[in-house]
C-alpha positions in Angstrom: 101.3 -18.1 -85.5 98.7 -19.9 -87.5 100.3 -22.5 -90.1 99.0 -23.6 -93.4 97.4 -27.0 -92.6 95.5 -24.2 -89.6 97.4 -25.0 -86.4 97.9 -22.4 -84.2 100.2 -21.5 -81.7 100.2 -18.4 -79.3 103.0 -16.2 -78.1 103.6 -12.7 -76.8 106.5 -12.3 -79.6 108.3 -14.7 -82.6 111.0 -15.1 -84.5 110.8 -15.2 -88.0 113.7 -15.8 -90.7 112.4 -16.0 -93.9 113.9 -15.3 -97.4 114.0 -12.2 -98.8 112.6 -13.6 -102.0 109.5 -15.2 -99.8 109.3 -11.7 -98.1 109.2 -9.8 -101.5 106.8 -12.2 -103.0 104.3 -11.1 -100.0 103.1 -15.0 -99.6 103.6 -14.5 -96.2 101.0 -12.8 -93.8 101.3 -10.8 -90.7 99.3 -9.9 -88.5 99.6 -7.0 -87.6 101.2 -5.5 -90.3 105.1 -4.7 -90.8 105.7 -1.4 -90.1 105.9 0.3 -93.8 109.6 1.3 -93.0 110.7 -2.0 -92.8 108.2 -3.5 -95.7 109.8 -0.4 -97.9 113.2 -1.8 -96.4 112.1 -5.1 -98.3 110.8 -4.0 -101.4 113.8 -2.0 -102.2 116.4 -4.5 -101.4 117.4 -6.6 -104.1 117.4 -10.3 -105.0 120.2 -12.2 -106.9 122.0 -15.5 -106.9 125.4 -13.9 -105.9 126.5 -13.1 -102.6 129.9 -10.7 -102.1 132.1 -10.3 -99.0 134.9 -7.2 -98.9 137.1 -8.4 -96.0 140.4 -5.9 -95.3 143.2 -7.1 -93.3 146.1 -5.0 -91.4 148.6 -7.7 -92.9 148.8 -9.5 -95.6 148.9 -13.1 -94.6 148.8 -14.2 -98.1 150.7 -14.2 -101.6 150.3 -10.6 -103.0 149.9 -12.1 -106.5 146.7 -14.0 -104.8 143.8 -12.9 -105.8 140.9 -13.8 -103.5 137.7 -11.3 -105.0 137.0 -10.9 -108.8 134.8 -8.0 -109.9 132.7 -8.9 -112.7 133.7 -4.9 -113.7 136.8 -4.1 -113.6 136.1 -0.4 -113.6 133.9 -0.3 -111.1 134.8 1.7 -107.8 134.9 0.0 -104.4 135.3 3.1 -101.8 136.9 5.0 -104.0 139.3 2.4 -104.8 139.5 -0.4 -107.2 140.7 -3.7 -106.1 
């Protein structure tokens, strides 16, 4: 791994968790190259300020008039279902 200020450090394999937004922008080098799957992977995921979770539970622990996930459309299907 060589930094920006040119340190280096040496190892058989890293680690690296980096934004998607970072890895999209391609300001980040590597050496080798990512495979193209994986860099295809990247550029075709997208990038937005919202993050969703769709959890299902076998019982319903909570108030049935609770509502705990708001679709920004309402007519949007989620498996076939809308929630």
């Amino acid at each position: 791994v060589e930094t920006a200020s040119n340190g280096t450090f040496a190892a058989d394999m890293v680690v690296v968790a980096i934004p998607l937004g970072v890895l999209k922008a391609a300001v980040v080098d590597f050496v080798p190259s990512m495979p193209v799957n994986i860099q295809g992977s990247i550029d075709r995921l997208g990038v937005g300020v919202f993050n969703k979770i769709w959890l299902t539970f076998d019982d319903n622990y909570f108030d049935g008039d609770q509502y705990m996930y708001f679709p920004l459309d309402l007519t949007a299907s989620f498996n076939g279902s809308t929630p």
